[in-house]
PyMOL CGO cylinders between C-alpha atoms (Angstrom):
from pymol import cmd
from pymol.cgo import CYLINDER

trace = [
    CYLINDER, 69.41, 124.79, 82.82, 71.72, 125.95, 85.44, 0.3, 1, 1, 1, 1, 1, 1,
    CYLINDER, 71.72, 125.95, 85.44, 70.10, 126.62, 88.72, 0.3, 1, 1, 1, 1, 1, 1,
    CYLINDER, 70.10, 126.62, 88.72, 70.71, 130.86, 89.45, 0.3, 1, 1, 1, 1, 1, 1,
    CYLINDER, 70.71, 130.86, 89.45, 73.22, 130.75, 92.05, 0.3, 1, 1, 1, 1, 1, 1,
    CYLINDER, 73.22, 130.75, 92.05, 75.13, 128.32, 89.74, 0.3, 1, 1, 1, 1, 1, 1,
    CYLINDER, 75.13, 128.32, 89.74, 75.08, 130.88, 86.62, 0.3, 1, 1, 1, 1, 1, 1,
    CYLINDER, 75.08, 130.88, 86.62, 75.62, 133.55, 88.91, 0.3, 1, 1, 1, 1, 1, 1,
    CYLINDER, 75.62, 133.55, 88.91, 78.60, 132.28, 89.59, 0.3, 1, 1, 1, 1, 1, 1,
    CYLINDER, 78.60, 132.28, 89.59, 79.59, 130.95, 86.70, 0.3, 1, 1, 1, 1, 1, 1,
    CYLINDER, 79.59, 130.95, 86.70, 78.62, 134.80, 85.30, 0.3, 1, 1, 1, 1, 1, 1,
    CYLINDER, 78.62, 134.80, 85.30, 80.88, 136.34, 87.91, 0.3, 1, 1, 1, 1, 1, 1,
    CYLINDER, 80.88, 136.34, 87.91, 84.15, 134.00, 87.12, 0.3, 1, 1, 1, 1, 1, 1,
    CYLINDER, 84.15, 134.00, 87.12, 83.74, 134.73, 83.63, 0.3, 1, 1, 1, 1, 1, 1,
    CYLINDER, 83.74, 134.73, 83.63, 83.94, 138.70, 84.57, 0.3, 1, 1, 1, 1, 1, 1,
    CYLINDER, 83.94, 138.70, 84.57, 87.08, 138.31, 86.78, 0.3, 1, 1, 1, 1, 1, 1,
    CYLINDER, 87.08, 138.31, 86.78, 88.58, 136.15, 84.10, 0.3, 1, 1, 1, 1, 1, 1,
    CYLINDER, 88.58, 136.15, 84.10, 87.83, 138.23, 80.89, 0.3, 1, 1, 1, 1, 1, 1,
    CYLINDER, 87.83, 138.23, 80.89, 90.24, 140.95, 82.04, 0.3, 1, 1, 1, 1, 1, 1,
    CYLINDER, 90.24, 140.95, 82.04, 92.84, 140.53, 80.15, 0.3, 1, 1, 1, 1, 1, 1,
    CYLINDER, 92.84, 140.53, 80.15, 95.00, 142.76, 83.27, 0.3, 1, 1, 1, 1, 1, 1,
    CYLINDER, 95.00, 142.76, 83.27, 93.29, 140.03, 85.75, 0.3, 1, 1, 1, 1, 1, 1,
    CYLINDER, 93.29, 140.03, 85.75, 94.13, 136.78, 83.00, 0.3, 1, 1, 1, 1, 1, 1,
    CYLINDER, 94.13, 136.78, 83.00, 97.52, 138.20, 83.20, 0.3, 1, 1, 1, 1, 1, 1,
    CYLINDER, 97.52, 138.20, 83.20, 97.96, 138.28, 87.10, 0.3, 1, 1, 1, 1, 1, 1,
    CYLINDER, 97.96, 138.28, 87.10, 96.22, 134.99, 87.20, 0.3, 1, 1, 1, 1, 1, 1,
    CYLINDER, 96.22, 134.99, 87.20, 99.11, 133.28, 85.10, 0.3, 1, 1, 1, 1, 1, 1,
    CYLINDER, 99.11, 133.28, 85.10, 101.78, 135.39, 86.92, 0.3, 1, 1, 1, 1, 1, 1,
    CYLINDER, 101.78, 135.39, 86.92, 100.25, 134.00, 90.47, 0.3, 1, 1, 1, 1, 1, 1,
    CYLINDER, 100.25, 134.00, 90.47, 99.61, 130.68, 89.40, 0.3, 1, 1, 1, 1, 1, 1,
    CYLINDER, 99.61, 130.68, 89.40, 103.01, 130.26, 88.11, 0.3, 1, 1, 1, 1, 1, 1,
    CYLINDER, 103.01, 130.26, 88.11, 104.41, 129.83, 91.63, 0.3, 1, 1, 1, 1, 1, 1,
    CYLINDER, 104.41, 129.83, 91.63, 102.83, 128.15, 94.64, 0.3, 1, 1, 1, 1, 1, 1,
    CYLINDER, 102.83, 128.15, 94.64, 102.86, 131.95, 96.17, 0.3, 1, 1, 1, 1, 1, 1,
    CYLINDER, 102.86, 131.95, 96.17, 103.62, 135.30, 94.48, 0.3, 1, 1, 1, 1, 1, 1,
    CYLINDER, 103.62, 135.30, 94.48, 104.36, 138.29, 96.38, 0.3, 1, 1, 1, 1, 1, 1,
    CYLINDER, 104.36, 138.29, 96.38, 102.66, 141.43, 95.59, 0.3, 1, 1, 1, 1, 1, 1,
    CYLINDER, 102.66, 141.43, 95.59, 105.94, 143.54, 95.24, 0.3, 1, 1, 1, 1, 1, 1,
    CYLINDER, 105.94, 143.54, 95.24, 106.27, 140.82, 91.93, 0.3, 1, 1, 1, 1, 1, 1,
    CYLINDER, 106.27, 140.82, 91.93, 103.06, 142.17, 90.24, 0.3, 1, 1, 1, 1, 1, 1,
    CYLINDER, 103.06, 142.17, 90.24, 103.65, 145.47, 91.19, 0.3, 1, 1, 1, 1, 1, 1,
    CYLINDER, 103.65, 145.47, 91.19, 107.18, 144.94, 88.94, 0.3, 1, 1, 1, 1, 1, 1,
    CYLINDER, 107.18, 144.94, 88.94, 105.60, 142.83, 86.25, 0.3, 1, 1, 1, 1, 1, 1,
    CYLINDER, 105.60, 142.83, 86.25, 102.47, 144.51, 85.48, 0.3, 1, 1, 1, 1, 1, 1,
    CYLINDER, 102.47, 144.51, 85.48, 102.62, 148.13, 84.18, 0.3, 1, 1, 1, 1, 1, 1,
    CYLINDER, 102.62, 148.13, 84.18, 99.77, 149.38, 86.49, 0.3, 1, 1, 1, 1, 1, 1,
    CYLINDER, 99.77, 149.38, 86.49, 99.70, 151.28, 90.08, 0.3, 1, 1, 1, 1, 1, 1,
    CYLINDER, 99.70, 151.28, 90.08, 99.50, 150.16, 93.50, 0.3, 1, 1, 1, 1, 1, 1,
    CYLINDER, 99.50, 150.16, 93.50, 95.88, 150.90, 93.68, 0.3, 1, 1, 1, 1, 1, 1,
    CYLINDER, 95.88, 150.90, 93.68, 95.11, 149.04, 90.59, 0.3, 1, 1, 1, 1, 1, 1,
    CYLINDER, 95.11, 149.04, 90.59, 96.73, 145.72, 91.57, 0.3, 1, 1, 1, 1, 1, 1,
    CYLINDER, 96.73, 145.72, 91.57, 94.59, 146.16, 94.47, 0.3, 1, 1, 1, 1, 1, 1,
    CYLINDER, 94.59, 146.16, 94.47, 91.19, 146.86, 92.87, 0.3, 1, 1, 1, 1, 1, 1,
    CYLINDER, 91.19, 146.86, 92.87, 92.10, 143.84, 90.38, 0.3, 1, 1, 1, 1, 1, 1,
    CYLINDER, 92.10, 143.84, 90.38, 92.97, 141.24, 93.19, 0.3, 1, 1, 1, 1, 1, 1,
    CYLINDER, 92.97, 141.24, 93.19, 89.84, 142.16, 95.17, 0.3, 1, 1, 1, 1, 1, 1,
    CYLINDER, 89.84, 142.16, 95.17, 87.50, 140.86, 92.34, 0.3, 1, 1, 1, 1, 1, 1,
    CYLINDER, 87.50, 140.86, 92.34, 89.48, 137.81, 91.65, 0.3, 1, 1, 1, 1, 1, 1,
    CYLINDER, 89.48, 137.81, 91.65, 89.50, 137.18, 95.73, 0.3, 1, 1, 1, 1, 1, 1,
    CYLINDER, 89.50, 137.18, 95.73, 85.25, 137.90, 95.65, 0.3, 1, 1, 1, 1, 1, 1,
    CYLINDER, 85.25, 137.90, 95.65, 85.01, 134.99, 92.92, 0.3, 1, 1, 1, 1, 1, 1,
    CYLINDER, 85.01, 134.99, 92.92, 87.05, 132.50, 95.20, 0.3, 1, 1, 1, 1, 1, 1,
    CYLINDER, 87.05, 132.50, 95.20, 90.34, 132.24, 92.74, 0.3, 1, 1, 1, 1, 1, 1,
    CYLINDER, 90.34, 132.24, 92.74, 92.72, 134.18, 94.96, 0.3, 1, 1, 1, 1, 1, 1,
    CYLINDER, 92.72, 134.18, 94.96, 93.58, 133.41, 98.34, 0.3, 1, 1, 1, 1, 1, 1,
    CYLINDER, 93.58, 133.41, 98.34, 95.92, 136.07, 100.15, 0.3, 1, 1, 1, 1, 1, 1,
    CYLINDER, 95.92, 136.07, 100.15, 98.44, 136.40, 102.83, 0.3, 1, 1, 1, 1, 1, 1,
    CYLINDER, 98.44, 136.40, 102.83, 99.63, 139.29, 105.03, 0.3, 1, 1, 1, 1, 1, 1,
    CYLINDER, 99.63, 139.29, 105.03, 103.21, 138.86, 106.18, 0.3, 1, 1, 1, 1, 1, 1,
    CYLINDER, 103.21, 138.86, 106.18, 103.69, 142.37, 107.98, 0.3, 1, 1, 1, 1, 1, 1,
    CYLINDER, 103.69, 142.37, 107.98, 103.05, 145.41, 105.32, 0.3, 1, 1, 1, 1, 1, 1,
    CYLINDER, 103.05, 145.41, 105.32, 103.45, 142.38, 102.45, 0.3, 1, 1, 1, 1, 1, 1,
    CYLINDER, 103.45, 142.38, 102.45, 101.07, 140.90, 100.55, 0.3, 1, 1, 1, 1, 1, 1,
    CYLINDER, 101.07, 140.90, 100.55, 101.29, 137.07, 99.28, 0.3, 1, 1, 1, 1, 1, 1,
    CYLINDER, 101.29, 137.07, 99.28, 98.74, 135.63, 96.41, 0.3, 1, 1, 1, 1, 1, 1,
    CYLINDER, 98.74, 135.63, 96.41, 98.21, 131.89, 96.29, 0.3, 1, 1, 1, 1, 1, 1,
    CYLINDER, 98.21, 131.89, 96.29, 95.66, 130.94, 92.94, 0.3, 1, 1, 1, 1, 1, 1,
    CYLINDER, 95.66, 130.94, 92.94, 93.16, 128.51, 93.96, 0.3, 1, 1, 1, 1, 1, 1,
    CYLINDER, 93.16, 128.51, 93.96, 93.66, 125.94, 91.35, 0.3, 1, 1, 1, 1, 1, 1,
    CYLINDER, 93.66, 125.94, 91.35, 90.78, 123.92, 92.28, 0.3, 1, 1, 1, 1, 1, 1,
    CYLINDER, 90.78, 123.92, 92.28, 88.36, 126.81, 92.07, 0.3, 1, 1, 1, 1, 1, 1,
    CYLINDER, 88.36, 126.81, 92.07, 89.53, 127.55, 88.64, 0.3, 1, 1, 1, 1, 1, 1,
    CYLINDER, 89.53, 127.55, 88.64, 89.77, 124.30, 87.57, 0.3, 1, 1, 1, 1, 1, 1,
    CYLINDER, 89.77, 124.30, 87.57, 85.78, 123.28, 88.60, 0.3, 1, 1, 1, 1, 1, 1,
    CYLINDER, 85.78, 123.28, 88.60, 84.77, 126.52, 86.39, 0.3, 1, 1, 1, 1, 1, 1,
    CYLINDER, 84.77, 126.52, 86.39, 87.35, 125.73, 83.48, 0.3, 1, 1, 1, 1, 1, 1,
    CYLINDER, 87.35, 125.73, 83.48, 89.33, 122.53, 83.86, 0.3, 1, 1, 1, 1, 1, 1,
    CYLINDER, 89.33, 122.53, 83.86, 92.69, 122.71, 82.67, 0.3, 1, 1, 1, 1, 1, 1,
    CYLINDER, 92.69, 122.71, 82.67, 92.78, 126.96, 81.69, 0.3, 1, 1, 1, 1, 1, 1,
    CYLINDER, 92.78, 126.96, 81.69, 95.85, 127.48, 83.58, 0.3, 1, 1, 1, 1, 1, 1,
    CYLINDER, 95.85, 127.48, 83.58, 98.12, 124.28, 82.22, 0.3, 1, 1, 1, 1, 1, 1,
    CYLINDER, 98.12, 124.28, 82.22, 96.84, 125.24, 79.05, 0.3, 1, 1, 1, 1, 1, 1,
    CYLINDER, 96.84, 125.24, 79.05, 97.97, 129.07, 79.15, 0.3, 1, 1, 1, 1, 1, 1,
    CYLINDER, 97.97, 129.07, 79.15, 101.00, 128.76, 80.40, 0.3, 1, 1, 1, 1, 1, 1,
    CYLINDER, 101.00, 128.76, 80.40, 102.08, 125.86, 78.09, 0.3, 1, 1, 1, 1, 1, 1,
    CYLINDER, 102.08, 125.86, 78.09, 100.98, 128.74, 75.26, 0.3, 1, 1, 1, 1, 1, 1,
    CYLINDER, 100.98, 128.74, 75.26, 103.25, 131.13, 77.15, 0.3, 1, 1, 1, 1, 1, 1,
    CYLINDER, 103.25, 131.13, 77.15, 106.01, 128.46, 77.14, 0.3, 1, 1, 1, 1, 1, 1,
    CYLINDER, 106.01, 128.46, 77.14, 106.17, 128.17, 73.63, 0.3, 1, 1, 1, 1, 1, 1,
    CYLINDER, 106.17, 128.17, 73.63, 105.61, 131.85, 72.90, 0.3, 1, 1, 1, 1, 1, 1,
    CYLINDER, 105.61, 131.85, 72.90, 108.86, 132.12, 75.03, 0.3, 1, 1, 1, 1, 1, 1,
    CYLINDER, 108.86, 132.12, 75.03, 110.54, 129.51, 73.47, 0.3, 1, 1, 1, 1, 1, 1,
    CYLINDER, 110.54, 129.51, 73.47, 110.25, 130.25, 69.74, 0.3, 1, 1, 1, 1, 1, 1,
]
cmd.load_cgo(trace, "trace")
């Protein structure tokens, strides 16, 4: 059995993850070494204040790491977070995407 902190966290990954809004900004970010916050704001059909709210869980769970240049905002996905609570999500989703895209 997993010791508490361990299925806390565990617990807590699996809520930022089962978003499908935050699933969706994790592929987006962790399609580039860094994505810029103006680039969600286009992609992703939700406000300002939204983006916000979304990448302040997935930064309390240890996935995003961000960057202030001036009044910007830079995301960096930390792939080896991700990958020690579910090797191999991200290659795997965005291969899926790929294809999608492709046929």
């Amino acid at each position: 059995m997993l010791e508490p902190s361990a299925r806390d966290s565990y617990v807590a990954l699996a809520k930022a993850i089962g978003d499908p809004t935050r699933l969706e900004m994790l592929l987006l970010i962790g399609s580039r070494p860094e994505y810029p916050c103006t680039a969600l704001e286009e992609q992703l059909p939700i406000s300002k204040s939204t983006i916000s709210y979304h990448v302040k869980i997935l930064g309390q769970v240890g996935l995003l790491k961000v960057r202030r240049e001036g009044r910007y905002f830079f995301y960096e996905l930390q792939r080896s977070v991700l990958d020690y609570y579910v090797p191999d999500l991200l290659p795997r989703l965005l291969a899926e995407r790929a294809g999608h895209a492709a046929g």
